[in-house]
C-alpha positions as a Markdown table, in Angstrom:
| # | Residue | x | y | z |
|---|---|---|---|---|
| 1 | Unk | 0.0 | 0.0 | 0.0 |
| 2 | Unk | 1.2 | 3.6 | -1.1 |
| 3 | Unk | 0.8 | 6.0 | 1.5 |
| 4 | Unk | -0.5 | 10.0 | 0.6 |
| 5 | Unk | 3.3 | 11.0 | 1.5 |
| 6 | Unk | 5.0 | 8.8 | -1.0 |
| 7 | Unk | 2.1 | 9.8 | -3.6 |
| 8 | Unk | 2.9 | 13.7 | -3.0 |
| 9 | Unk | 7.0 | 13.1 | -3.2 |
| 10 | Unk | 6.2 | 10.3 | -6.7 |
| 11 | Unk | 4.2 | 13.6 | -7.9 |
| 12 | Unk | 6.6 | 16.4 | -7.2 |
| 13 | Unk | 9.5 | 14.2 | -8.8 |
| 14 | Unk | 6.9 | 13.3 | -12.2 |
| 15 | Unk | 5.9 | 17.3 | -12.2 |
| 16 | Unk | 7.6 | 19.3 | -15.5 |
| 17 | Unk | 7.0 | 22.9 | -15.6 |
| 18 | Unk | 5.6 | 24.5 | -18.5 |
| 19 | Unk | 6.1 | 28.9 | -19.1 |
| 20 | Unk | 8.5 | 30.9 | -19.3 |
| 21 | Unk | 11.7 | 30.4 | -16.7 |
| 22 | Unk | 12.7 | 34.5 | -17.3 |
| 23 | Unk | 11.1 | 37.6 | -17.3 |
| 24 | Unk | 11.1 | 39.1 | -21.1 |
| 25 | Unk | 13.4 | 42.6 | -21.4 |
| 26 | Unk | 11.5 | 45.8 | -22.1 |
| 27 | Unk | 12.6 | 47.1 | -25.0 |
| 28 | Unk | 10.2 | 50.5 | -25.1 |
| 29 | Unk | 7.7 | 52.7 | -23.0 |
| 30 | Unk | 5.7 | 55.1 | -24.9 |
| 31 | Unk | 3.5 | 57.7 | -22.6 |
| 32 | Unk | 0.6 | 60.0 | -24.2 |
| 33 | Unk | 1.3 | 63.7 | -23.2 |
| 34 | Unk | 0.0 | 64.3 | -19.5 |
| 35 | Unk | 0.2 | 61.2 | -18.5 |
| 36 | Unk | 3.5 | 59.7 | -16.0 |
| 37 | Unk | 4.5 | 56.3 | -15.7 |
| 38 | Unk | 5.6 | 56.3 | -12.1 |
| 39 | Unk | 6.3 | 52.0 | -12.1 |
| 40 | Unk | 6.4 | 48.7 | -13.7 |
| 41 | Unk | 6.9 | 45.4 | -13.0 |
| 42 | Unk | 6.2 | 41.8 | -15.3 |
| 43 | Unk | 5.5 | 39.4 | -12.6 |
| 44 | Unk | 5.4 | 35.7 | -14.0 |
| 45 | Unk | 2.8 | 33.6 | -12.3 |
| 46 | Unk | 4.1 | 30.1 | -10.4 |
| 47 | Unk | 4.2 | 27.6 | -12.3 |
| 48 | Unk | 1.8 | 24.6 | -11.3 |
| 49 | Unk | 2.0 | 21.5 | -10.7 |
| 50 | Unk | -1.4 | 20.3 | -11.4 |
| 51 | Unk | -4.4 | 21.7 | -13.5 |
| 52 | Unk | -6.5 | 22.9 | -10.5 |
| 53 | Unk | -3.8 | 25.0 | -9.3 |
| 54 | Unk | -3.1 | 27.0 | -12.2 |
| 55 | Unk | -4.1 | 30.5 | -12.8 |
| 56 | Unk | -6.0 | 31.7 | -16.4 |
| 57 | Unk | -2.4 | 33.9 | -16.9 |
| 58 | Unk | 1.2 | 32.7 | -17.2 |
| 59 | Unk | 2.5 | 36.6 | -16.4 |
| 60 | Unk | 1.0 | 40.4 | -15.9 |
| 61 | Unk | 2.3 | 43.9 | -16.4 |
| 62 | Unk | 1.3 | 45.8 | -12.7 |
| 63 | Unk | 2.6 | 49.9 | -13.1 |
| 64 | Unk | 1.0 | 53.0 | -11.8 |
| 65 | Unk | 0.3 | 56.0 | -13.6 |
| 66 | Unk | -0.3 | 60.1 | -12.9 |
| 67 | Unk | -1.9 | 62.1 | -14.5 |
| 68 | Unk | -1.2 | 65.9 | -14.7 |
| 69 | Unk | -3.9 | 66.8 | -16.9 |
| 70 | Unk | -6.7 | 69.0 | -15.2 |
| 71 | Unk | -9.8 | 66.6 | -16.5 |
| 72 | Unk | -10.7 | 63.1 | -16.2 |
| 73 | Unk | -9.3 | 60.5 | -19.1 |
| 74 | Unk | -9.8 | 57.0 | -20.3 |
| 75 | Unk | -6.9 | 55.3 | -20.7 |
| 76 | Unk | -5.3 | 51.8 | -22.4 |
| 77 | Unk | -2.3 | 50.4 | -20.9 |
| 78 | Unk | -1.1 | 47.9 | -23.8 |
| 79 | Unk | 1.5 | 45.1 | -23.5 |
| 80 | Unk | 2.8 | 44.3 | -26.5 |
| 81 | Unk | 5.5 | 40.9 | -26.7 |
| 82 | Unk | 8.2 | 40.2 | -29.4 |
| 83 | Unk | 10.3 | 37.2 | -30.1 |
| 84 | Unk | 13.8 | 37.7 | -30.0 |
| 85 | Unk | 14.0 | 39.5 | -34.0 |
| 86 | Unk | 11.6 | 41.8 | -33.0 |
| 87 | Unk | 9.0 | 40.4 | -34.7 |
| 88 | Unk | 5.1 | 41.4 | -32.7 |
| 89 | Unk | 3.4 | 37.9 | -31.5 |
| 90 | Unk | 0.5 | 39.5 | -29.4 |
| 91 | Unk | -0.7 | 42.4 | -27.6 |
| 92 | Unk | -3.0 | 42.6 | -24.4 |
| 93 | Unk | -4.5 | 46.1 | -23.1 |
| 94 | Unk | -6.3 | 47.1 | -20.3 |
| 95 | Unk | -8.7 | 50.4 | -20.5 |
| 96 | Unk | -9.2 | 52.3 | -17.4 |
| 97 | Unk | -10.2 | 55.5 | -16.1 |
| 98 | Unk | -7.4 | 58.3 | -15.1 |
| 99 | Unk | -8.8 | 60.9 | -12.9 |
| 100 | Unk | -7.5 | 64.3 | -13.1 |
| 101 | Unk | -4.2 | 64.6 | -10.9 |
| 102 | Unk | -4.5 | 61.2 | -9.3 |
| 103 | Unk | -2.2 | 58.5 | -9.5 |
| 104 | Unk | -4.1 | 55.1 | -10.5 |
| 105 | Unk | -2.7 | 51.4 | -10.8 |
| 106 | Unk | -3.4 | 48.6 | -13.5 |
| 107 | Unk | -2.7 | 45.4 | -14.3 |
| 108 | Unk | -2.6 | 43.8 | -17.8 |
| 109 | Unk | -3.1 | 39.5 | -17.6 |
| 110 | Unk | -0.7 | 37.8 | -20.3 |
| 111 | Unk | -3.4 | 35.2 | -20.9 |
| 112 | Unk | -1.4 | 32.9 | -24.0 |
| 113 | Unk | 2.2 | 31.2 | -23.1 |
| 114 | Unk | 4.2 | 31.8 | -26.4 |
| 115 | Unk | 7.4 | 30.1 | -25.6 |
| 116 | Unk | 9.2 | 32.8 | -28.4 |
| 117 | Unk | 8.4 | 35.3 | -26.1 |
| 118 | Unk | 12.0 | 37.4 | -25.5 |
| 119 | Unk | 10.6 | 41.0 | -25.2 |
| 120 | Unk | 7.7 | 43.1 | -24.5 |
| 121 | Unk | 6.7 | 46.9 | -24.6 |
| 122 | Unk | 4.9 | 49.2 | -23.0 |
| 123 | Unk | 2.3 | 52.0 | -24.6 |
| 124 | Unk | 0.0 | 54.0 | -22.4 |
| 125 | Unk | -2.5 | 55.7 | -24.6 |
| 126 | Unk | -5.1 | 58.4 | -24.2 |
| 127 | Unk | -8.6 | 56.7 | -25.4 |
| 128 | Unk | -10.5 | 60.3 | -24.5 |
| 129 | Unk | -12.0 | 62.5 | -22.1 |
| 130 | Unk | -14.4 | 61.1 | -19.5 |
């Protein structure tokens, strides 16, 4: 008979990881006019051992913005990745509102593992006035 223990240790030896093993290098940051990226940071999500423990996203983009504009804006932040000629695989955005001198976070979910992934790029872009 197999006890749980020796199951769990049979399971963590059998487990291969799938994603990336190193953050991507960002190559470029374009800002809209008004608009300050104060951070960034590309977090990549654990890698799981098992289906049920995996998120929906194998990496995000978390930064925080200012605005110095005197009215309220919409606003995409959009993650674009290359592979290592430069060549664009995908882009993910998130739109979001920026108020008028306030300082506002987001978060855009890198939902598709491309294993050519090398680099990514930020663009924050004005979408309008609120």
């Amino acid at each position: 008979m197999v006890s749980f223990t020796e199951m769990g240790a049979a399971n963590q030896n059998n487990c291969r990881e799938a994603g990336p093993s190193e953050k991507p290098e960002l190559t470029e940051i374009h800002v809209s006019p008004g608009i300050e990226l104060k951070s960034q940071i590309f977090l990549l999500s654990p890698t799981p051992c098992c289906a049920q423990s995996a998120l929906p996203f194998w990496g995000k983009i978390l930064g925080k913005l200012q605005s110095n504009r005197s009215e309220d804006i919409l606003v995409s932040a959009i993650v674009t990745l290359y592979d290592d000629s430069g060549s664009n695989i995908i882009q993910y955005s998130d739109t979001f509102a920026l108020e008028a001198a306030e300082i506002t976070e987001f978060e855009v979910k890198l939902l598709e593992f491309r294993d050519v992934t090398k680099k990514y790029s930020i663009t924050i872009e004005q979408r309008g006035s609120l």
